[in-house]
N, CA and C atoms of all chains as a GROMACS GRO file, in nm:
protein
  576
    1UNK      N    1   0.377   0.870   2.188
    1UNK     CA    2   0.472   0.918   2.088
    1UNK      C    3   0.507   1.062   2.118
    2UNK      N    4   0.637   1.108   2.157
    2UNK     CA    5   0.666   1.211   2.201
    2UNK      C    6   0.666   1.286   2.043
    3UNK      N    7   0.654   1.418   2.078
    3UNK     CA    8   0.648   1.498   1.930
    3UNK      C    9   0.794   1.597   1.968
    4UNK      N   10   0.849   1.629   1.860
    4UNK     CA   11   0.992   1.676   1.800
    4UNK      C   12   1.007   1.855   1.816
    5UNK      N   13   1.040   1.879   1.875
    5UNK     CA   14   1.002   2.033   1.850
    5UNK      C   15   1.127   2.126   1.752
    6UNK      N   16   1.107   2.214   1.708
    6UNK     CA   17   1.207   2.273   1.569
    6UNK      C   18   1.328   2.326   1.661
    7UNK      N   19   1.374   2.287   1.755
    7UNK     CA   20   1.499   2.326   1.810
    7UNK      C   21   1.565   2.220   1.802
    8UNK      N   22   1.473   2.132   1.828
    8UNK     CA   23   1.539   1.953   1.805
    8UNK      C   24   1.586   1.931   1.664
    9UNK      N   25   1.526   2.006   1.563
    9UNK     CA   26   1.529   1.946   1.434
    9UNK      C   27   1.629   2.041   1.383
   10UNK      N   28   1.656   2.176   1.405
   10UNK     CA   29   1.738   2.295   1.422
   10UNK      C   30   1.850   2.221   1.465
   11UNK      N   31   1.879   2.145   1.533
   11UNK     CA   32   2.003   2.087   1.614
   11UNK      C   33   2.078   1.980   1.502
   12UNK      N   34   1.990   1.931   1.455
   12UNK     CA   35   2.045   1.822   1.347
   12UNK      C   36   2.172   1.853   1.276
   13UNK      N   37   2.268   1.820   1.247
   13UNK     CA   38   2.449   1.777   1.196
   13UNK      C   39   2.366   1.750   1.045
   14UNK      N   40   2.439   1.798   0.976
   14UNK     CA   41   2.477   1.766   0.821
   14UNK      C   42   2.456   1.632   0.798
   15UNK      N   43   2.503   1.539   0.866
   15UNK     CA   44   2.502   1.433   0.831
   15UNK      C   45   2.413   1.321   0.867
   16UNK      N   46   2.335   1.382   0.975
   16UNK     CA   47   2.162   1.336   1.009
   16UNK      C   48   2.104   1.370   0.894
   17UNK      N   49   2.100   1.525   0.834
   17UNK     CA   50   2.032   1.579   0.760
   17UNK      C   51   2.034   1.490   0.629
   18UNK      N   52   2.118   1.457   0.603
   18UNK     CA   53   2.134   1.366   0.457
   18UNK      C   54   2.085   1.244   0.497
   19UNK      N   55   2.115   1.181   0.580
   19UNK     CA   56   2.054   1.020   0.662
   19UNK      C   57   1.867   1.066   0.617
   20UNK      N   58   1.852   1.161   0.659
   20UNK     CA   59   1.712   1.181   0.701
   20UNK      C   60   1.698   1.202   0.569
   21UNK      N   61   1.717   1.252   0.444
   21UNK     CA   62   1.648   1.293   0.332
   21UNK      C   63   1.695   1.142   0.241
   22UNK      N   64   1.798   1.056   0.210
   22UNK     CA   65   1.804   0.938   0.200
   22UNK      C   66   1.663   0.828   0.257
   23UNK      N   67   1.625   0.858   0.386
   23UNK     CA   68   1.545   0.806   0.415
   23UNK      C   69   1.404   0.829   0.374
   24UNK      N   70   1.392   0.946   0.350
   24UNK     CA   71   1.234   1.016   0.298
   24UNK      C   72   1.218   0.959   0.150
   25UNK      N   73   1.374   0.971   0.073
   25UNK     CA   74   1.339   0.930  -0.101
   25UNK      C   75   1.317   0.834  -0.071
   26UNK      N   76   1.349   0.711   0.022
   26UNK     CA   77   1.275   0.542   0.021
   26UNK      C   78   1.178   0.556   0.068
   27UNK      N   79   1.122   0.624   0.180
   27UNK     CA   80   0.969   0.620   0.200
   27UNK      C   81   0.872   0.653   0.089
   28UNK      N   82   0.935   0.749   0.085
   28UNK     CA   83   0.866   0.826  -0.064
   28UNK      C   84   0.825   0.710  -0.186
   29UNK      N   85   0.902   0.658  -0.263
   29UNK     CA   86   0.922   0.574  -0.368
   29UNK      C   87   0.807   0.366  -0.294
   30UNK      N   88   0.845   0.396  -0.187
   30UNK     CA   89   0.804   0.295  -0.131
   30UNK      C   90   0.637   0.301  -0.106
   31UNK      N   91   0.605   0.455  -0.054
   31UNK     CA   92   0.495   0.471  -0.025
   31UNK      C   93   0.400   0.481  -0.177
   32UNK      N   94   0.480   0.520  -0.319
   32UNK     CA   95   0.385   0.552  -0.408
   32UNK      C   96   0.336   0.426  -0.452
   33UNK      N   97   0.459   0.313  -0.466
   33UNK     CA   98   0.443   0.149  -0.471
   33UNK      C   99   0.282   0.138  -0.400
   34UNK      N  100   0.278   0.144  -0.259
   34UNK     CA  101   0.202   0.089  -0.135
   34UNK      C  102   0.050   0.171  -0.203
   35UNK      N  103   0.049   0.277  -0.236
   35UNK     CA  104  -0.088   0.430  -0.284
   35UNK      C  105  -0.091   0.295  -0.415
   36UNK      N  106  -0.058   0.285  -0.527
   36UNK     CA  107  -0.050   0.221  -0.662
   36UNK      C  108  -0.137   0.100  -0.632
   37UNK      N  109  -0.069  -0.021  -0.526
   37UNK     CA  110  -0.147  -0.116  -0.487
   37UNK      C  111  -0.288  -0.116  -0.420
   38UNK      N  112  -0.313  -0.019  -0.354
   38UNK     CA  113  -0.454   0.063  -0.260
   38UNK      C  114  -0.536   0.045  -0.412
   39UNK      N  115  -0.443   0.104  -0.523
   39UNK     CA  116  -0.546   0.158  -0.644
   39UNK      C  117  -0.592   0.001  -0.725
   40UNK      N  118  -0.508  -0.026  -0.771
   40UNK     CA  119  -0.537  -0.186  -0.853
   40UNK      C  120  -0.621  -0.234  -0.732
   41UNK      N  121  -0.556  -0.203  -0.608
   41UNK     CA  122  -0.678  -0.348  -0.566
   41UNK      C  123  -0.834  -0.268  -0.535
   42UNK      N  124  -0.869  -0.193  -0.561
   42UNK     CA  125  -0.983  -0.120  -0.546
   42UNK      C  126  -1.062  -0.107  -0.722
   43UNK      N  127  -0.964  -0.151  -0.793
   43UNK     CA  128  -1.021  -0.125  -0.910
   43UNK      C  129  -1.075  -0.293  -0.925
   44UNK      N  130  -0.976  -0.321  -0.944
   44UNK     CA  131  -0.983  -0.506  -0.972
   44UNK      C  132  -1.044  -0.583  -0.849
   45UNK      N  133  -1.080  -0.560  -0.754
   45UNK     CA  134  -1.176  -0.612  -0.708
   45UNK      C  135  -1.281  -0.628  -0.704
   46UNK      N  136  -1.351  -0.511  -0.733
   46UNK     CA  137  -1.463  -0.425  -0.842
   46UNK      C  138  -1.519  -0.537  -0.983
   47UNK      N  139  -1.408  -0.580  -1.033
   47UNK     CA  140  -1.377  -0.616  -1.156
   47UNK      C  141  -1.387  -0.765  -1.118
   48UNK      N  142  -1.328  -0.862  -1.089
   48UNK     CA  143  -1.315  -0.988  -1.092
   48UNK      C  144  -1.354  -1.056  -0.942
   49UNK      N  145  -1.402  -1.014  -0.877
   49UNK     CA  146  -1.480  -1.056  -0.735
   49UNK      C  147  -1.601  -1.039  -0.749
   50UNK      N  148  -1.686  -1.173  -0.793
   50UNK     CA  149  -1.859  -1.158  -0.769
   50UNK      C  150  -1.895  -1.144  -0.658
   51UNK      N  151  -1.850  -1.297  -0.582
   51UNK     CA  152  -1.947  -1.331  -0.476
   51UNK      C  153  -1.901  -1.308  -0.337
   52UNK      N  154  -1.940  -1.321  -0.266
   52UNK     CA  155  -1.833  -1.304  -0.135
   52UNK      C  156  -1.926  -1.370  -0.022
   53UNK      N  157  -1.931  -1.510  -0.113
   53UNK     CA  158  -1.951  -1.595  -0.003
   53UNK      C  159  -1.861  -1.663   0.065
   54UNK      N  160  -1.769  -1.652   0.007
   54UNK     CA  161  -1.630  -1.745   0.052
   54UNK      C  162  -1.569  -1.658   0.091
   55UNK      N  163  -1.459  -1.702   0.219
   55UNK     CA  164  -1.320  -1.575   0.243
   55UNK      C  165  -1.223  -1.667   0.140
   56UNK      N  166  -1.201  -1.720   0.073
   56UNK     CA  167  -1.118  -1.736   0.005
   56UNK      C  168  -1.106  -1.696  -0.136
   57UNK      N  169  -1.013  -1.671  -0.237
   57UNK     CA  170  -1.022  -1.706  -0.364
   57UNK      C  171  -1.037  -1.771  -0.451
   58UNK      N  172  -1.107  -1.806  -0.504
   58UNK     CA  173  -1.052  -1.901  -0.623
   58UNK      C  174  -0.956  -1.866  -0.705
   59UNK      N  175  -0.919  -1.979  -0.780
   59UNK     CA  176  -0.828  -1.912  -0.888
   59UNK      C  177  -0.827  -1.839  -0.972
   60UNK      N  178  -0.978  -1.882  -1.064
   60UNK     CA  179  -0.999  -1.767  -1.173
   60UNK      C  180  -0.952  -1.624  -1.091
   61UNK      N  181  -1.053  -1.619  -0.945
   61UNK     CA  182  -1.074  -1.498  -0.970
   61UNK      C  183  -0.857  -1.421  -0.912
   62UNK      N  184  -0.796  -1.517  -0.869
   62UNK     CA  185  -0.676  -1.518  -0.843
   62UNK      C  186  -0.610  -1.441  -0.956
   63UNK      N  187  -0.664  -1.510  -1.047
   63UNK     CA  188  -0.603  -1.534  -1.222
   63UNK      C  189  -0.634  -1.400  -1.269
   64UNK      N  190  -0.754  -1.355  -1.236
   64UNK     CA  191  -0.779  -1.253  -1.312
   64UNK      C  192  -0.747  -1.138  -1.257
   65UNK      N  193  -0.727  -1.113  -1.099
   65UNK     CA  194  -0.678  -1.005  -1.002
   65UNK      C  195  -0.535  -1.003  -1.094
   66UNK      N  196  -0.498  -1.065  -1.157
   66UNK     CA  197  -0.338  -1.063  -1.150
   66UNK      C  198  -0.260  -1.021  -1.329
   67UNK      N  199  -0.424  -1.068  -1.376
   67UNK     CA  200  -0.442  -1.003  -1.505
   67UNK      C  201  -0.492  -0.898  -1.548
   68UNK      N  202  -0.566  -0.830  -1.422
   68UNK     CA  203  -0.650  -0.735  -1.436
   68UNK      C  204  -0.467  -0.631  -1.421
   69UNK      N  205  -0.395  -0.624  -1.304
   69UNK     CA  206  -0.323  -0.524  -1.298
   69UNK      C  207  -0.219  -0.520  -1.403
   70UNK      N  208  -0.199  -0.644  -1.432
   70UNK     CA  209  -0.127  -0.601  -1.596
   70UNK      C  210  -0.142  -0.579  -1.690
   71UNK      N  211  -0.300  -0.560  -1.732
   71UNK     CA  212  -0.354  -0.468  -1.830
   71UNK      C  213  -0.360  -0.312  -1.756
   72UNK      N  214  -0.421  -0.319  -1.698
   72UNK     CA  215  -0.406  -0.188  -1.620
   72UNK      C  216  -0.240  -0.142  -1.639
   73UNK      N  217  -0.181  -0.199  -1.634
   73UNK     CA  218  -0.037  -0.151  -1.667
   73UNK      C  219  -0.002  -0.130  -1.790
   74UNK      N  220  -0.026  -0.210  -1.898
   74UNK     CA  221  -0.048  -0.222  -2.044
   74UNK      C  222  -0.088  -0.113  -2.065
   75UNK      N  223  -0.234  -0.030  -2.010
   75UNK     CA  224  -0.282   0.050  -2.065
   75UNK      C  225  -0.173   0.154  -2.017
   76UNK      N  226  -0.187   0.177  -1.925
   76UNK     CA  227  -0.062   0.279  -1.873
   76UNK      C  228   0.026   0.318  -1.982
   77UNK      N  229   0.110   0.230  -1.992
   77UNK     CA  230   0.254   0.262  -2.068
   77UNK      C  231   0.201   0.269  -2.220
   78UNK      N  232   0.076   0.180  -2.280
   78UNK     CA  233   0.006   0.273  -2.455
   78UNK      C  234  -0.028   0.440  -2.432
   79UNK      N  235  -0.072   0.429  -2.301
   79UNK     CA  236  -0.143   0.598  -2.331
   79UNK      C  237  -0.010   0.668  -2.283
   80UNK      N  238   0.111   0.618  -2.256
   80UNK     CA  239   0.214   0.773  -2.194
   80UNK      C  240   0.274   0.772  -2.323
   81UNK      N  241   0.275   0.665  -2.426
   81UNK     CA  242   0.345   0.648  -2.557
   81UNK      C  243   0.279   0.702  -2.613
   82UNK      N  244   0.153   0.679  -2.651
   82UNK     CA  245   0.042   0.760  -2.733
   82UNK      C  246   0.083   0.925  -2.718
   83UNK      N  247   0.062   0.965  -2.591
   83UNK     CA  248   0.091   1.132  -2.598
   83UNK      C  249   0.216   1.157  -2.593
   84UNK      N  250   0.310   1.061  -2.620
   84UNK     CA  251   0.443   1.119  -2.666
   84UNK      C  252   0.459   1.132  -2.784
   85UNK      N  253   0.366   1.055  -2.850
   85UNK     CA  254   0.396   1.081  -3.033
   85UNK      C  255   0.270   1.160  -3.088
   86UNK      N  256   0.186   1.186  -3.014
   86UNK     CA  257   0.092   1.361  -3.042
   86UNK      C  258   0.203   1.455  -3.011
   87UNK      N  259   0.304   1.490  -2.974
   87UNK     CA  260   0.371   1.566  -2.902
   87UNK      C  261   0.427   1.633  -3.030
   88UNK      N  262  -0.137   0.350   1.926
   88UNK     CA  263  -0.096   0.332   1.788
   88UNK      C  264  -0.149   0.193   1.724
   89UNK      N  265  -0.291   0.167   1.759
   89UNK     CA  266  -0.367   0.093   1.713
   89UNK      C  267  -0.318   0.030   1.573
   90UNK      N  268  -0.367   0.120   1.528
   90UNK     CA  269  -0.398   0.089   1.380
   90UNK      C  270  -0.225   0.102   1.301
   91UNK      N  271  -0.144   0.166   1.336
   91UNK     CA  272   0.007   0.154   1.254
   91UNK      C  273   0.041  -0.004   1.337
   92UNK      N  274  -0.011  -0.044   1.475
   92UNK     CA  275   0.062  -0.175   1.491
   92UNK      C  276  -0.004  -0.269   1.379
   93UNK      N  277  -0.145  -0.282   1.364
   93UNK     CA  278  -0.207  -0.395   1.213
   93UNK      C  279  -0.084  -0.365   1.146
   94UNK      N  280  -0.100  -0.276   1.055
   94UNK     CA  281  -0.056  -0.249   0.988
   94UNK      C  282   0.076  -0.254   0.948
   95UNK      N  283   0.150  -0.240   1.052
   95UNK     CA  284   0.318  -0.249   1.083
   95UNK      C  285   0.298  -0.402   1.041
   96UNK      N  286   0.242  -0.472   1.085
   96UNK     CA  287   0.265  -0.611   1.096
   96UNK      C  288   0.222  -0.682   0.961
   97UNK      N  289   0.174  -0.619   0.893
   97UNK     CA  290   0.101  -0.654   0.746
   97UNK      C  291   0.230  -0.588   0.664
   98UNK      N  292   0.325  -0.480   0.681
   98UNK     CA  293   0.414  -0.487   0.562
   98UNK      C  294   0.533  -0.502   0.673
   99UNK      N  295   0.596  -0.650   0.626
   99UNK     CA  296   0.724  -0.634   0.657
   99UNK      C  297   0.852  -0.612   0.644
  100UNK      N  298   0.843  -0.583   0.499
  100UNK     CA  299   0.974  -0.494   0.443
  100UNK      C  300   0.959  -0.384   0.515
  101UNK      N  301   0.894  -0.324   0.503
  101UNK     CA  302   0.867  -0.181   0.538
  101UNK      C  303   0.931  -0.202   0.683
  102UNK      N  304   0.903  -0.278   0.824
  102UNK     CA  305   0.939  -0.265   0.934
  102UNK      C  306   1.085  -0.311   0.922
  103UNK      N  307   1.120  -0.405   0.831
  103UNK     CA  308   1.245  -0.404   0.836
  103UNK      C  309   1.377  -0.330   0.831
  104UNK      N  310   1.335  -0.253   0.728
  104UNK     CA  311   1.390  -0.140   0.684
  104UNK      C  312   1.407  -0.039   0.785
  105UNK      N  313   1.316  -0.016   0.866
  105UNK     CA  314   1.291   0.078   0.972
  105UNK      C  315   1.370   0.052   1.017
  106UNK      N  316   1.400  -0.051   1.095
  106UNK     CA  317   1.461  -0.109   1.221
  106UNK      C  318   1.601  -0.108   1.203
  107UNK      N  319   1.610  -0.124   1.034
  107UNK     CA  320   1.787  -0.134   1.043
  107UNK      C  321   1.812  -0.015   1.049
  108UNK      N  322   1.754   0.095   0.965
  108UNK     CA  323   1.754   0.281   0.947
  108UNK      C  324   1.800   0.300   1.084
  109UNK      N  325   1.679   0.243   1.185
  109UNK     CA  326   1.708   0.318   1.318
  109UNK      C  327   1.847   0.260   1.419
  110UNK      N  328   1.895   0.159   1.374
  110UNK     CA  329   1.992   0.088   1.437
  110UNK      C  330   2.114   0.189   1.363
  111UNK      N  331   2.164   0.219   1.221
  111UNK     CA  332   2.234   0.266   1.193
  111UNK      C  333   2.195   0.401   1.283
  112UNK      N  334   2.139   0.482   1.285
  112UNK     CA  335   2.070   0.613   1.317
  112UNK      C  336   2.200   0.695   1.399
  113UNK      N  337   2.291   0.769   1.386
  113UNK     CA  338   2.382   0.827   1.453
  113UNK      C  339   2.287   0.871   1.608
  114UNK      N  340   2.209   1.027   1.572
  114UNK     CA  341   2.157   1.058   1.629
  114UNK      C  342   2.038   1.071   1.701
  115UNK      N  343   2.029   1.086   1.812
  115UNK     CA  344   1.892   0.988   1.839
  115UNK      C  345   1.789   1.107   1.826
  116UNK      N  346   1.759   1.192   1.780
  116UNK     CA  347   1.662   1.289   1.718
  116UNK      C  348   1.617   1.284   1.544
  117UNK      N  349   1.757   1.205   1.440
  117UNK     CA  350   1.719   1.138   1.352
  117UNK      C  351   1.641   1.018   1.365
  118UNK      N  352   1.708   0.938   1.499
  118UNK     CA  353   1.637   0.813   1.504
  118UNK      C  354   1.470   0.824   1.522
  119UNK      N  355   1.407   0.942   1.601
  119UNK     CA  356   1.310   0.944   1.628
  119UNK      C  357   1.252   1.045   1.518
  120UNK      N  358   1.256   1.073   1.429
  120UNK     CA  359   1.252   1.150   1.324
  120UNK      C  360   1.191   1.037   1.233
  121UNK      N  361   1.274   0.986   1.184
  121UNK     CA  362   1.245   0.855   1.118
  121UNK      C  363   1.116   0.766   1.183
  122UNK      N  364   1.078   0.740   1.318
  122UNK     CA  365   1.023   0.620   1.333
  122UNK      C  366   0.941   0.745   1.372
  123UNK      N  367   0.859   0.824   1.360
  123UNK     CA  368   0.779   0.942   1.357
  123UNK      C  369   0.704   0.908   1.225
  124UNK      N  370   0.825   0.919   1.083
  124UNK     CA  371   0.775   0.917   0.946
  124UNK      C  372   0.699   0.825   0.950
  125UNK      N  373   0.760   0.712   0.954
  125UNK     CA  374   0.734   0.526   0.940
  125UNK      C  375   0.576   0.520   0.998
  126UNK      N  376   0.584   0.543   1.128
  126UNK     CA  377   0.385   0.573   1.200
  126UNK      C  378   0.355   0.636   1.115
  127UNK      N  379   0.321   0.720   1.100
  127UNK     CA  380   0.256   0.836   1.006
  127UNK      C  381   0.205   0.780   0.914
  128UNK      N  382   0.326   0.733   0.807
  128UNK     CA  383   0.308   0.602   0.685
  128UNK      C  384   0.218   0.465   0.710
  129UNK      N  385   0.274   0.449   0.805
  129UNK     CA  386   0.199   0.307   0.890
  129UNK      C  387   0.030   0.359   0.880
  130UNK      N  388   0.008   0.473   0.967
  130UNK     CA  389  -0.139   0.503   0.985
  130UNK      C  390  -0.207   0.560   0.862
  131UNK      N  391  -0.149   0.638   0.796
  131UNK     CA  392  -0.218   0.633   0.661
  131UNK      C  393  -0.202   0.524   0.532
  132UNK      N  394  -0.150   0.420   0.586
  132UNK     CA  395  -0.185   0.315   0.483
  132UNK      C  396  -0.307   0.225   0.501
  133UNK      N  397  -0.302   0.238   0.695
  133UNK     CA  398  -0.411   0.156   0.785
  133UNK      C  399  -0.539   0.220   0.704
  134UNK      N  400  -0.528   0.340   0.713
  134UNK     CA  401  -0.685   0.419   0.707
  134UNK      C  402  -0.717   0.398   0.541
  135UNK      N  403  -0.601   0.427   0.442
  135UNK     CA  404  -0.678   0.427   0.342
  135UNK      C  405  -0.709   0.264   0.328
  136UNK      N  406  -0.652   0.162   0.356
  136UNK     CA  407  -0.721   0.047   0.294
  136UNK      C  408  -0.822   0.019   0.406
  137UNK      N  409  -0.835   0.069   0.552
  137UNK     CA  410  -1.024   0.065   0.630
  137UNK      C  411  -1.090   0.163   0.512
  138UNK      N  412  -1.069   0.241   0.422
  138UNK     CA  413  -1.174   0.321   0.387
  138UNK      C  414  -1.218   0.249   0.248
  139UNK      N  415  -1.109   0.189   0.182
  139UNK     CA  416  -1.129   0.089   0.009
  139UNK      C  417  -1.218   0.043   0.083
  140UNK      N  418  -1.185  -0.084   0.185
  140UNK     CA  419  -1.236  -0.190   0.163
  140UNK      C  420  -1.377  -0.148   0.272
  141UNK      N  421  -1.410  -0.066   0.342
  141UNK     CA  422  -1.575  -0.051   0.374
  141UNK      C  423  -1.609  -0.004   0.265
  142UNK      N  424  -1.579   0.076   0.167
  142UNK     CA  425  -1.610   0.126   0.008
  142UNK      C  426  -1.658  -0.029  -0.057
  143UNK      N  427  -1.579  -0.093  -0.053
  143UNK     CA  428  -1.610  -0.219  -0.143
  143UNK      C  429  -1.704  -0.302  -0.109
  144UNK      N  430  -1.618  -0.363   0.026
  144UNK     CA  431  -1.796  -0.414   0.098
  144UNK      C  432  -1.910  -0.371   0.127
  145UNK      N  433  -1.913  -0.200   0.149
  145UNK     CA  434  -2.055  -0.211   0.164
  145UNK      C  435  -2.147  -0.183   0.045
  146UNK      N  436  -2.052  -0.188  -0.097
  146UNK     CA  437  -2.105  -0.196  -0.235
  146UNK      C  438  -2.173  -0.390  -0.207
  147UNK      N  439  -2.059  -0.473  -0.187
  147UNK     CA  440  -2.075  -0.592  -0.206
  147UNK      C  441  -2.215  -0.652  -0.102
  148UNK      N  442  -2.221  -0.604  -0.028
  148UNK     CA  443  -2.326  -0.670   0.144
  148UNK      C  444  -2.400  -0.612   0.142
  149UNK      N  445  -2.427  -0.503   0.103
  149UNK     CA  446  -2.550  -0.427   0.116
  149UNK      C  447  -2.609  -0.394   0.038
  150UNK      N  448  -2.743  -0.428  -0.008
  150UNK     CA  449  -2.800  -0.434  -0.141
  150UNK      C  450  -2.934  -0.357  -0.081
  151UNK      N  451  -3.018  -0.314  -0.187
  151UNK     CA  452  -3.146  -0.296  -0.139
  151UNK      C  453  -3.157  -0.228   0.006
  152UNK      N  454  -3.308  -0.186   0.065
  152UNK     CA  455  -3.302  -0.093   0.137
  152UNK      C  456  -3.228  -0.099   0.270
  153UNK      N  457  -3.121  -0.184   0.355
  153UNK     CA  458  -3.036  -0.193   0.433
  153UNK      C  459  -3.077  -0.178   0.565
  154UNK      N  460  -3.180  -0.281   0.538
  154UNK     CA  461  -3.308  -0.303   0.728
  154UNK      C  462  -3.208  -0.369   0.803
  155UNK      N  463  -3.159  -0.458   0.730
  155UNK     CA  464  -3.056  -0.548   0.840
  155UNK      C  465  -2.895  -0.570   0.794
  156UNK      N  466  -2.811  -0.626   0.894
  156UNK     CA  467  -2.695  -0.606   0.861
  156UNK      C  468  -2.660  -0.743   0.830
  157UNK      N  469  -2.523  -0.740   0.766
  157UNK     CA  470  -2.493  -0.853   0.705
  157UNK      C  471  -2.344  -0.909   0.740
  158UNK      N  472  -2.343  -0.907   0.859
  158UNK     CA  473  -2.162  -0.946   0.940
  158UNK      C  474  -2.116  -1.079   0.860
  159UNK      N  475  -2.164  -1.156   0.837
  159UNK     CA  476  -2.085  -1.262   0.773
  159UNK      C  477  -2.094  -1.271   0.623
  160UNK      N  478  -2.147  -1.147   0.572
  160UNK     CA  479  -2.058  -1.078   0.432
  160UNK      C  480  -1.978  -1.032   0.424
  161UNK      N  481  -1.964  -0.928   0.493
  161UNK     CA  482  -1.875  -0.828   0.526
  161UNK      C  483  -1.700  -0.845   0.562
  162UNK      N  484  -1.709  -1.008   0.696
  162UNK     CA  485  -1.630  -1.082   0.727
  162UNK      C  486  -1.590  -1.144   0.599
  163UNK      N  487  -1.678  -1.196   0.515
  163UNK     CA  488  -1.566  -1.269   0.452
  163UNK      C  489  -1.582  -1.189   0.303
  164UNK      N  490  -1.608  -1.060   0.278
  164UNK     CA  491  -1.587  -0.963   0.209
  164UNK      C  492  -1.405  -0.941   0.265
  165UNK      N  493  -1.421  -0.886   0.378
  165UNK     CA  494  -1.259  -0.835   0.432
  165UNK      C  495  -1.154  -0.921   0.408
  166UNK      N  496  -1.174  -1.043   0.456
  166UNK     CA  497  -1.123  -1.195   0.402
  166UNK      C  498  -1.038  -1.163   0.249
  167UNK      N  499  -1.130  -1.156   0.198
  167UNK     CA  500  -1.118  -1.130   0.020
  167UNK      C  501  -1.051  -1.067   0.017
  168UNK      N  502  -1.101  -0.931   0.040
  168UNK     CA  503  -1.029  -0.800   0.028
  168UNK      C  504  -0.886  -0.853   0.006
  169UNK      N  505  -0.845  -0.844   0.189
  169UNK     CA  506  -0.695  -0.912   0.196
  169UNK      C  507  -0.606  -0.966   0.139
  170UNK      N  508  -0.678  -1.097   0.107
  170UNK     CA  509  -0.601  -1.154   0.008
  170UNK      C  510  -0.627  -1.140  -0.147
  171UNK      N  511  -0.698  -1.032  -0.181
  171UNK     CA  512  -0.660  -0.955  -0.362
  171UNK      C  513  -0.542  -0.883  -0.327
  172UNK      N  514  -0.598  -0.793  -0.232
  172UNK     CA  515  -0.459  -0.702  -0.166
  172UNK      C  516  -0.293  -0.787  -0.180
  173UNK      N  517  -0.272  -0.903  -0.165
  173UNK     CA  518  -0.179  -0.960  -0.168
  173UNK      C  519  -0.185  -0.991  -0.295
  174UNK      N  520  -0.245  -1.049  -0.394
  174UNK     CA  521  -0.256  -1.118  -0.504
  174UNK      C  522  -0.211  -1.008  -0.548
  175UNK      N  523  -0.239  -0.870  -0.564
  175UNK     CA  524  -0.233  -0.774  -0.628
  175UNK      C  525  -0.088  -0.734  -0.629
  176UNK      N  526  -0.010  -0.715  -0.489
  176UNK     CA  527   0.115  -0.651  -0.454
  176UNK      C  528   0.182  -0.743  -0.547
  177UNK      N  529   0.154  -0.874  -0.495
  177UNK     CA  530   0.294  -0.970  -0.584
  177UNK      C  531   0.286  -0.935  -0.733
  178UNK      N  532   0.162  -0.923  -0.804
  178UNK     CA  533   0.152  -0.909  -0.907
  178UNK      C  534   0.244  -0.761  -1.020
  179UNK      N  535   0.238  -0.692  -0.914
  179UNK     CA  536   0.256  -0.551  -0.935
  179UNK      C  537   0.404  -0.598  -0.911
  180UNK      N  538   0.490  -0.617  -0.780
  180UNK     CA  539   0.610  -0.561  -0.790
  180UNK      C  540   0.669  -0.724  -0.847
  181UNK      N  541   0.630  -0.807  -0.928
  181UNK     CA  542   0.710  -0.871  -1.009
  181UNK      C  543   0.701  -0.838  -1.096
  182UNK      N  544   0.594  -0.754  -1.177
  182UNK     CA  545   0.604  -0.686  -1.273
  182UNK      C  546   0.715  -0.574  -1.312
  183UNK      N  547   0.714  -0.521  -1.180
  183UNK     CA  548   0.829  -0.392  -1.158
  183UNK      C  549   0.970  -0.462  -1.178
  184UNK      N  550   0.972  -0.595  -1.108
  184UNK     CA  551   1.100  -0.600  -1.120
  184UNK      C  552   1.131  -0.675  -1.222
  185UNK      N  553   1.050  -0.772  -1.311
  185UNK     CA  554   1.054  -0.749  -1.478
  185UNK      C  555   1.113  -0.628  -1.544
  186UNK      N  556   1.059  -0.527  -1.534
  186UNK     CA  557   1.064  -0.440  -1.631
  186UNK      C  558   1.196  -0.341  -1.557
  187UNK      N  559   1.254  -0.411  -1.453
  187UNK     CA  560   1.364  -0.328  -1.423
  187UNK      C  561   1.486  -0.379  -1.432
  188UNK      N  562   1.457  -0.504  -1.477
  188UNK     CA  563   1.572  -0.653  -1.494
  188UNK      C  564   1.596  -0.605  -1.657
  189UNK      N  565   1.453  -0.603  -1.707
  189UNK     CA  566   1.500  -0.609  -1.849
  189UNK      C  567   1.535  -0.453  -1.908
  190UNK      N  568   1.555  -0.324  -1.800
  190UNK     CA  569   1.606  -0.233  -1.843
  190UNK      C  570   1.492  -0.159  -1.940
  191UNK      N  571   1.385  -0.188  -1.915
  191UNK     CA  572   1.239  -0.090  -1.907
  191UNK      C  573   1.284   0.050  -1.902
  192UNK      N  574   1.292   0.045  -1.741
  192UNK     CA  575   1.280   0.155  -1.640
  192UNK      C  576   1.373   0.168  -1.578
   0.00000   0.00000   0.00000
C-alpha cells in the first residue's frame, strides 16, 4: 500500500475535495453502525450464550440475541427521553 | 493486508460501495485516498472484533487455573461468536430501518 504524501493531497481540485468529504460522512455514519454492532454483540453474548458446545445457535438463544438488542435499544431512547424532561 | 482481506470479505456492502466510489473516482489520488480510508476501516473492524471475541471466549473456555488449553471451545466459541455477530447486525439495522420508515429518526 503506497502511502499519499501532502503534496499529493495539496494537489486535490475542489471537486475531489467534496467527493472525498461525501465519502468520509458515509464511512463515518457506516462505521458508527459497524462500532454499535461490536457493542450489542459483546454485550448480548455475555447475556444469552451459555454453552459453547455447539458452533451453532439455537433459537432461543437466536431469539434472545435479537431481543436482547432491542431492549438495549428501548432502554436507549427511555433514558435520552428521561433527561430531556429533567431538562 | 491480512486481516482487512477477512474482513473485506465479511462486510459486503461496505466493499461494494468502495468499488463503485472508486470507479466514479475522477482523480486517481482521490481514488487512492478513499481505498486508503476503506483498509484502515477494514483493519480496525478486523482487530476490534479479534479482541471482543478472545475477550469472550477466553471468559467462556477457560475456567479455573488454565493448565491446559481448550481449542475445540474456543473453535466453536468463534463459530458462535460469528453468527450472534450476524444475528445481531440484522437485528439492529431492521430496527433502524423501522424507525426510519416510520419517521422516528
Amino acid at each position: 500500500m503506497s502511502s499519499l504524501s501532502t503534496s499529493d493531497l495539496a494537489s486535490l481540485d475542489d471537486a475531489s475535495k467534496k467527493e472525498i468529504a461525501t465519502f468520509l460522512e458515509g464511512e463515518n455514519s457506516k462505521q458508527k453502525v459497524q462500532m454499535s454492532i461490536h457493542q450489542f454483540t459483546n454485550i448480548c453474548f455475555k447475556k444469552c450464550v451459555d454453552s459453547v458446545n455447539n458452533p451453532d445457535l439455537s433459537s432461543q438463544e437466536e431469539q434472545c440475541l435479537s431481543n436482547c438488542v432491542n431492549r438495549f435499544l428501548d432502554t436507549n431512547i427511555r433514558i435520552v427521553n428521561g433527561l430531556q424532561n429533567t431538562r | 493486508m491480512g486481516l482487512s482481506s477477512i474482513f473485506g470479505g465479511g462486510a459486503p456492502s461496505q466493499q461494494k460501495e468502495a468499488s463503485t466510489n472508486a470507479r466514479t473516482a475522477s482523480n486517481p489520488i482521490a481514488k487512492e485516498l478513499k481505498n486508503q480510508i476503506s483498509q484502515e476501516l477494514a483493519v480496525a473492524n478486523a482487530t476490534e472484533l479479534v479482541n471482543k471475541i478472545s475477550e469472550n471466549c477466553f471468559e467462556k473456555c477457560l475456567n479455573s487455573p488454565y493448565s491446559s488449553r481448550n481449542d475445540a471451545c474456543i473453535d466453536q466459541c468463534l463459530a458462535k461468536y460469528m453468527r450472534s455477530w450476524n444475528v445481531i447486525s440484522k437485528a439492529y439495522i431492521s430496527r433502524i430501518q423501522n424507525a426510519s420508515a416510520s419517521g422516528e429518526i
